[in-house]
Biopython code that builds the backbone (N, CA, C, O; Angstrom):
import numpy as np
from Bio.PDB.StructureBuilder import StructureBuilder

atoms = [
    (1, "UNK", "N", (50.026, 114.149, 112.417)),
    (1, "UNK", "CA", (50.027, 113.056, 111.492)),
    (1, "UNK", "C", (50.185, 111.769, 112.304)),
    (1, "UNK", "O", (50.942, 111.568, 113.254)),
    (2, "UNK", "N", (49.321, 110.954, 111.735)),
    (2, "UNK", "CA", (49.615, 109.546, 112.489)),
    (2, "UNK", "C", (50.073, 108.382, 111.686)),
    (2, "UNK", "O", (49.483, 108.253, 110.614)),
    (3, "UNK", "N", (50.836, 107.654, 111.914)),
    (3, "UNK", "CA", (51.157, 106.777, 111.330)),
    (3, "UNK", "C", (51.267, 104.944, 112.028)),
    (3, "UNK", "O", (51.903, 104.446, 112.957)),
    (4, "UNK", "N", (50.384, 104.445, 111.104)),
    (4, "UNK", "CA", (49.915, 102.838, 111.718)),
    (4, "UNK", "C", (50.493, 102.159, 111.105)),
    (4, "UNK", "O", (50.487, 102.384, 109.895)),
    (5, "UNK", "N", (51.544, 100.601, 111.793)),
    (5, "UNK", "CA", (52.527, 99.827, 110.738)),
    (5, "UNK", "C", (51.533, 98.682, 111.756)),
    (5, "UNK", "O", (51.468, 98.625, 112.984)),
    (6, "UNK", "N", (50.599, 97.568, 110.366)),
    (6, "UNK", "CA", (50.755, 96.820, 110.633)),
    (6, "UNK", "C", (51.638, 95.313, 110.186)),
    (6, "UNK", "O", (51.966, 95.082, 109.022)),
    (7, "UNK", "N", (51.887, 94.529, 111.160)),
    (7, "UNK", "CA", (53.098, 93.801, 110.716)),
    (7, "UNK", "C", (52.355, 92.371, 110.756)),
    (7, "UNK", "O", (51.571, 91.966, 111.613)),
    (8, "UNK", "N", (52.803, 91.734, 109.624)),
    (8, "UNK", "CA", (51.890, 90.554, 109.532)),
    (8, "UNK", "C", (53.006, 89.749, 109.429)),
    (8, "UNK", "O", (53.848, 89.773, 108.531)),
    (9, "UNK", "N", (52.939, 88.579, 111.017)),
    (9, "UNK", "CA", (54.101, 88.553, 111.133)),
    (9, "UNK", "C", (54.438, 86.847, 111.014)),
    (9, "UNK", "O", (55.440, 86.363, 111.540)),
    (10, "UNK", "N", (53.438, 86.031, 110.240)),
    (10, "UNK", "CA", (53.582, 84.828, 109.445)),
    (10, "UNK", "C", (54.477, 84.132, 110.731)),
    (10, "UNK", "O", (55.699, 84.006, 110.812)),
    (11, "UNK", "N", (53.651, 83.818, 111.489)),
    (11, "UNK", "CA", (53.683, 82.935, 112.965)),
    (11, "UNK", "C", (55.545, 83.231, 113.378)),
    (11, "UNK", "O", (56.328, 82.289, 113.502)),
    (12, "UNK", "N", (55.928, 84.603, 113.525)),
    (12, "UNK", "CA", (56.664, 85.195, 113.933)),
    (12, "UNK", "C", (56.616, 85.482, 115.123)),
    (12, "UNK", "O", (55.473, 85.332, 115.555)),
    (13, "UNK", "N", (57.822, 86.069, 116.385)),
    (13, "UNK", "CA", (57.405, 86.101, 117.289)),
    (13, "UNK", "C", (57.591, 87.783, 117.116)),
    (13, "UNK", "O", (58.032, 88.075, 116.005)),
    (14, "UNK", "N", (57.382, 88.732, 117.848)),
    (14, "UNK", "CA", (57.616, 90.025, 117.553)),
    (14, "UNK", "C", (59.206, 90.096, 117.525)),
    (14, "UNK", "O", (59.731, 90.813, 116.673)),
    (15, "UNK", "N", (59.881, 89.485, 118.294)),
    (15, "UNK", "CA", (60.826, 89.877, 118.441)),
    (15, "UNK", "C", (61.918, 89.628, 117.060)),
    (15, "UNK", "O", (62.899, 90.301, 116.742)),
    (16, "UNK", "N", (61.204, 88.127, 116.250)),
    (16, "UNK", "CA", (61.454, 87.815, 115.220)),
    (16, "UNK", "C", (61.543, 88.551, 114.056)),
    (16, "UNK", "O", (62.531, 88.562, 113.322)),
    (17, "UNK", "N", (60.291, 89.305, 113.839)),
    (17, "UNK", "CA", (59.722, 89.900, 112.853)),
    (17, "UNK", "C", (60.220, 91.035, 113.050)),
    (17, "UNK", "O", (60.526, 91.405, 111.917)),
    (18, "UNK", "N", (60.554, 91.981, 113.897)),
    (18, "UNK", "CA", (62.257, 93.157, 114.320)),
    (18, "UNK", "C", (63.104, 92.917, 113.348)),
    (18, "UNK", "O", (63.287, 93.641, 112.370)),
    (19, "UNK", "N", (63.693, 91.796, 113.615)),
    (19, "UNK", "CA", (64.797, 91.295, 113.106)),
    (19, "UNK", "C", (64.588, 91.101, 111.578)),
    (19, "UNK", "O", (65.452, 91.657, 110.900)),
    (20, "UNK", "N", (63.666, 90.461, 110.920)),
    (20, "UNK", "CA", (63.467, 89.996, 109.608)),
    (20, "UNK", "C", (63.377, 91.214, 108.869)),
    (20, "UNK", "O", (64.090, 91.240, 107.865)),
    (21, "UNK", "N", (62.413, 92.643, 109.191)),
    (21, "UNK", "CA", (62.482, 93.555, 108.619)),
    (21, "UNK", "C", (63.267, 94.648, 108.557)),
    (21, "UNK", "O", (62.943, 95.698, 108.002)),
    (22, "UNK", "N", (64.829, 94.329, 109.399)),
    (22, "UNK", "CA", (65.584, 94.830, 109.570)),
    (22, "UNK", "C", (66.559, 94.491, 108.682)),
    (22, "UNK", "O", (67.388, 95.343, 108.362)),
    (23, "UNK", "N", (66.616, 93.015, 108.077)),
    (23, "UNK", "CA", (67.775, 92.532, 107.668)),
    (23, "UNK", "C", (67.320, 92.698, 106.105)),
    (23, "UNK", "O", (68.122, 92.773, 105.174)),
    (24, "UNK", "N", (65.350, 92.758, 105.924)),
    (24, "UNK", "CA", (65.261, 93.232, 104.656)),
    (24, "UNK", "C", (65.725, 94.435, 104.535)),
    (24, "UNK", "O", (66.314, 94.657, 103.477)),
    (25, "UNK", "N", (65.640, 95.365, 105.356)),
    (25, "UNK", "CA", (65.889, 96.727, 104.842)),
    (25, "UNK", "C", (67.718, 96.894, 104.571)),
    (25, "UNK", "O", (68.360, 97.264, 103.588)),
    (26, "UNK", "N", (68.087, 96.478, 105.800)),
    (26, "UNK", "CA", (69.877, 96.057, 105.496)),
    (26, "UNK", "C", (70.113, 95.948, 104.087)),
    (26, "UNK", "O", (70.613, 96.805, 103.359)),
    (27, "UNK", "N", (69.585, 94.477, 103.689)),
    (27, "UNK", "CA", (69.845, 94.045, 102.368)),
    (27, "UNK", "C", (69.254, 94.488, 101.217)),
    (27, "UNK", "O", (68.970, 93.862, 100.196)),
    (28, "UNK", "N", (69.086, 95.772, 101.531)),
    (28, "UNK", "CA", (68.143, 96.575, 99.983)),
    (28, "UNK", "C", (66.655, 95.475, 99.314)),
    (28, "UNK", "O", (66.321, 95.247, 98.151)),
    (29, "UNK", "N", (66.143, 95.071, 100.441)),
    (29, "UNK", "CA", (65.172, 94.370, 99.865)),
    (29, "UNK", "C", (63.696, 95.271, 98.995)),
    (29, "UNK", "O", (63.297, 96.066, 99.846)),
    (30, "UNK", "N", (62.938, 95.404, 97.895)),
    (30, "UNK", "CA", (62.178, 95.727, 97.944)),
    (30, "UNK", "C", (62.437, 97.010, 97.092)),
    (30, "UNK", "O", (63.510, 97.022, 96.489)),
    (31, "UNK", "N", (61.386, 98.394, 96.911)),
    (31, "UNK", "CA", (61.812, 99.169, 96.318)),
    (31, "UNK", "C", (62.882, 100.262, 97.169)),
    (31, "UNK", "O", (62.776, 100.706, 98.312)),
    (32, "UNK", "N", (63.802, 100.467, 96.265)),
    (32, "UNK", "CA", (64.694, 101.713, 96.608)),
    (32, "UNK", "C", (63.697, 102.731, 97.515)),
    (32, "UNK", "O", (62.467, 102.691, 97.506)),
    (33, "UNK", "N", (64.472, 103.580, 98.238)),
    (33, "UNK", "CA", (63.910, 104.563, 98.635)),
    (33, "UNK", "C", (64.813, 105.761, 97.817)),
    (33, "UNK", "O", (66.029, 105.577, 97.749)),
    (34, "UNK", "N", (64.326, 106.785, 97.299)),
    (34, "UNK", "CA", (64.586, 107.890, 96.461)),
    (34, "UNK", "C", (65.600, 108.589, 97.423)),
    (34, "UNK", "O", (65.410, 108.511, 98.637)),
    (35, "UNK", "N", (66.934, 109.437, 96.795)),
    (35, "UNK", "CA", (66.983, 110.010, 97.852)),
    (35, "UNK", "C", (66.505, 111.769, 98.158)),
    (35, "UNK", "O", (66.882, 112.550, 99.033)),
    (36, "UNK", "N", (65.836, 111.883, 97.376)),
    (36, "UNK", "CA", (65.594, 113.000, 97.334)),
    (36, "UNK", "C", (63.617, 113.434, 96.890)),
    (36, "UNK", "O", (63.033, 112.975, 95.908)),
    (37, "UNK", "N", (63.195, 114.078, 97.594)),
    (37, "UNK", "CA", (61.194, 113.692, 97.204)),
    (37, "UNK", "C", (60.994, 114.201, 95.685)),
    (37, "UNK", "O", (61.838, 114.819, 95.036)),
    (38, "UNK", "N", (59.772, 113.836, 95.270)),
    (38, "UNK", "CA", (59.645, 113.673, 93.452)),
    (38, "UNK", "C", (59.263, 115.684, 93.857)),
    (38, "UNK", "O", (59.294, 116.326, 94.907)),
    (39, "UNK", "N", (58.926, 116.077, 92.345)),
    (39, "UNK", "CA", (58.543, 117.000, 92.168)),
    (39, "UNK", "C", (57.553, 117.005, 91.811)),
    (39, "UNK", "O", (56.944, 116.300, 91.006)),
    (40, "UNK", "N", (57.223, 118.097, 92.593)),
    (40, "UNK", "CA", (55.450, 117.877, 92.500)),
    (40, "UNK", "C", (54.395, 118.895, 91.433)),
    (40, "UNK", "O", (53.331, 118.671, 90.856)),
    (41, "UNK", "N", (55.065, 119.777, 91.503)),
    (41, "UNK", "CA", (55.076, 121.228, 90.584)),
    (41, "UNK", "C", (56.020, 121.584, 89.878)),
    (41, "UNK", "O", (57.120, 121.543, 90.430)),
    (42, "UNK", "N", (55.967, 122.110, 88.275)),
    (42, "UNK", "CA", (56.927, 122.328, 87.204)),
    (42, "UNK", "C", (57.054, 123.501, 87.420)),
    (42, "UNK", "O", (56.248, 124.124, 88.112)),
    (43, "UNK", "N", (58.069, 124.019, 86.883)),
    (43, "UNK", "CA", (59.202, 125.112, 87.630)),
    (43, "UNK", "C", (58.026, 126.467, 87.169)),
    (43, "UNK", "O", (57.858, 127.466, 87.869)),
    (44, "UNK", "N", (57.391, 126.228, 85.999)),
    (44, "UNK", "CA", (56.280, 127.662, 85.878)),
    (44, "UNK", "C", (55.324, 128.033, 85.952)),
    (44, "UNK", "O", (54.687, 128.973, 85.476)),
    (45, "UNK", "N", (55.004, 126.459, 87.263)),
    (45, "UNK", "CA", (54.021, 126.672, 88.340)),
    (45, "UNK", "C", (54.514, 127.257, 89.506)),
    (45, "UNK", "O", (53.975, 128.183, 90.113)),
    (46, "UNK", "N", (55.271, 126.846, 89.722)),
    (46, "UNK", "CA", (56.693, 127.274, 91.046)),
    (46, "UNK", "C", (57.227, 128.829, 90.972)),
    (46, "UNK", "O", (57.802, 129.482, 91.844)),
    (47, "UNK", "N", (56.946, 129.102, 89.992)),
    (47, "UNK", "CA", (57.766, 130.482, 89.551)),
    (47, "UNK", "C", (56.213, 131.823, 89.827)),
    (47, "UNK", "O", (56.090, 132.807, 90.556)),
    (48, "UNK", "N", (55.380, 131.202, 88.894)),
    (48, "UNK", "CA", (54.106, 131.752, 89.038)),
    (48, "UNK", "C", (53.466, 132.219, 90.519)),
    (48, "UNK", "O", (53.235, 133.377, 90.868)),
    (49, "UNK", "N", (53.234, 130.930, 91.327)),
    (49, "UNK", "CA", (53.108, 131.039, 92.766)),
    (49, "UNK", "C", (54.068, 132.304, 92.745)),
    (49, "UNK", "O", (53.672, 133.097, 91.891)),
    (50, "UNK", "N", (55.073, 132.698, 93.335)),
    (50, "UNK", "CA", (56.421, 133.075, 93.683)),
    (50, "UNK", "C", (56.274, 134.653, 93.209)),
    (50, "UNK", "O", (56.292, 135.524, 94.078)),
    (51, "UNK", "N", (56.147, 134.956, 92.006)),
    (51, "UNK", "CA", (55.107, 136.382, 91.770)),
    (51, "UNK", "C", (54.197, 136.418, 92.741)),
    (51, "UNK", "O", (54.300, 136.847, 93.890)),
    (52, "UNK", "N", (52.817, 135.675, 91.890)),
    (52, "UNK", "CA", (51.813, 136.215, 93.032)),
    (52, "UNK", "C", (52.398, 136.392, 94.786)),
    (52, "UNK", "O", (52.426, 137.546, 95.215)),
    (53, "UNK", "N", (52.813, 135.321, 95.674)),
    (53, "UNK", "CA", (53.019, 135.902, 96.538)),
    (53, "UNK", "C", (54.035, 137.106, 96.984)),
    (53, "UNK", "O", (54.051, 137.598, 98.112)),
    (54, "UNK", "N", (54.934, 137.514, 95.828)),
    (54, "UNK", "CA", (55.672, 138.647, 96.213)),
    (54, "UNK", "C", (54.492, 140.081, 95.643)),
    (54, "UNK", "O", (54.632, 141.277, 95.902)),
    (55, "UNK", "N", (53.687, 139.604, 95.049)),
    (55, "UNK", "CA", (52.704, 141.048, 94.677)),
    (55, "UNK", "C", (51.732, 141.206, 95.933)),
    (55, "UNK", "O", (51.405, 142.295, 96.405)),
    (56, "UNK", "N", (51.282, 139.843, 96.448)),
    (56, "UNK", "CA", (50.510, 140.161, 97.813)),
    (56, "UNK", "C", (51.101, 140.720, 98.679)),
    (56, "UNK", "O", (50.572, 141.677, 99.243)),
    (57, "UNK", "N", (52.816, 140.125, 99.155)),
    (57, "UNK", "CA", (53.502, 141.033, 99.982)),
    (57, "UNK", "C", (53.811, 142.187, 99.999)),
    (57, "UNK", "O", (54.146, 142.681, 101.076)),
    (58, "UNK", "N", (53.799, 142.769, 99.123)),
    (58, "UNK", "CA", (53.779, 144.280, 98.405)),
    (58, "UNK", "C", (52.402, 145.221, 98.795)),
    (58, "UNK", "O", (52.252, 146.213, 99.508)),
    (59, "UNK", "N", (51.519, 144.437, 97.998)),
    (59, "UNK", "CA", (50.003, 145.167, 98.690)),
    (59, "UNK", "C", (50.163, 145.137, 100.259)),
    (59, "UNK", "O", (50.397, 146.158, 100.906)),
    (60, "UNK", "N", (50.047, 144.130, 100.709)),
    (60, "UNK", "CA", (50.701, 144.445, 102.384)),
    (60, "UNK", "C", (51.332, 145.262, 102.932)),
    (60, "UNK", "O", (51.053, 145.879, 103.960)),
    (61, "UNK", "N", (52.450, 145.338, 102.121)),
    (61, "UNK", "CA", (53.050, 146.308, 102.864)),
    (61, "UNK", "C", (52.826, 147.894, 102.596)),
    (61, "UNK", "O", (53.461, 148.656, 103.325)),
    (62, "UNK", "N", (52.021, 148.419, 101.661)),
    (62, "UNK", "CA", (51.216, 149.275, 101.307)),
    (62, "UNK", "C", (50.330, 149.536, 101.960)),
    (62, "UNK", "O", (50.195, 150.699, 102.339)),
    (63, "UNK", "N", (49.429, 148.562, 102.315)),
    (63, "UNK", "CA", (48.845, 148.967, 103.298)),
    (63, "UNK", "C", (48.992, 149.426, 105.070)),
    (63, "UNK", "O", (48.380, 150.115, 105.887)),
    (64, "UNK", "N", (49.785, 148.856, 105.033)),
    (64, "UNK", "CA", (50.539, 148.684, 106.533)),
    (64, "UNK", "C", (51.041, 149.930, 106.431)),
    (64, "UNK", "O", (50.894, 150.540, 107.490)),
    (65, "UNK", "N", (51.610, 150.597, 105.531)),
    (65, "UNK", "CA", (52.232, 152.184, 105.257)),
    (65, "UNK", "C", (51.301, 153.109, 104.995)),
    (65, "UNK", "O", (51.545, 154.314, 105.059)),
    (66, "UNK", "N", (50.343, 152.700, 104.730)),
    (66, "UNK", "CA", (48.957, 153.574, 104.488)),
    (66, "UNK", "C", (48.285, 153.933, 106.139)),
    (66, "UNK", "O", (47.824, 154.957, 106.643)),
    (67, "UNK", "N", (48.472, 152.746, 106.561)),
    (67, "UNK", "CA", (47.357, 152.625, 108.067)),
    (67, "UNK", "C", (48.230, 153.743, 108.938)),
    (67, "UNK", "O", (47.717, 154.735, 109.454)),
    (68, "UNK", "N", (49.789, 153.369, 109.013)),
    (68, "UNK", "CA", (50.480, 154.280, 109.811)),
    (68, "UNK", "C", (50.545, 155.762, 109.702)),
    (68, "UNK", "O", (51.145, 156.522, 110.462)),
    (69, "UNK", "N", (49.776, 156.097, 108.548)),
    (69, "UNK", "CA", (49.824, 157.528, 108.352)),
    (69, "UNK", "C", (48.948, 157.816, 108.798)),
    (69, "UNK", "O", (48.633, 159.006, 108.829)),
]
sb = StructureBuilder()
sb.init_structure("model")
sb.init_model(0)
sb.init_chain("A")
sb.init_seg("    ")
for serial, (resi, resn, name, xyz) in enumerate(atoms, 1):
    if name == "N":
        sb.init_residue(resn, " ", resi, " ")
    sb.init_atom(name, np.array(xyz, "f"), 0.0, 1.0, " ", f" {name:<3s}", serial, name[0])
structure = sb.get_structure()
């Protein structure tokens, strides 16, 4: 993953513009940051997944007990 910050730094010097977006973030400028990530999937999508992959692991391992014989 890459990640690009550009800083538009309104005849700032870099060393300036450090500082300015530091003291916004200090001072809760801007939106909150969450502390915890949103949900992305409802619990009986989450649950659903969670079957199916315990029925694939199962066939797996069926087979894997099949091959060894």
């Amino acid at each position: 993953m890459t990640l690009l910050i550009v800083g538009i730094t309104h005849g700032r010097t870099k060393e300036g513009w450090y500082q300015w977006v530091k003291d916004r973030v200090k001072n809760d400028h801007g939106y909150k940051t969450p502390s915890t990530p949103p949900r992305l999937y409802p619990e009986s999508r989450l649950k659903s997944y969670q079957a199916r992959r315990e029925a694939l692991d199962a066939r797996e391992k069926e087979k894997m007990k099949a091959a060894v014989k």
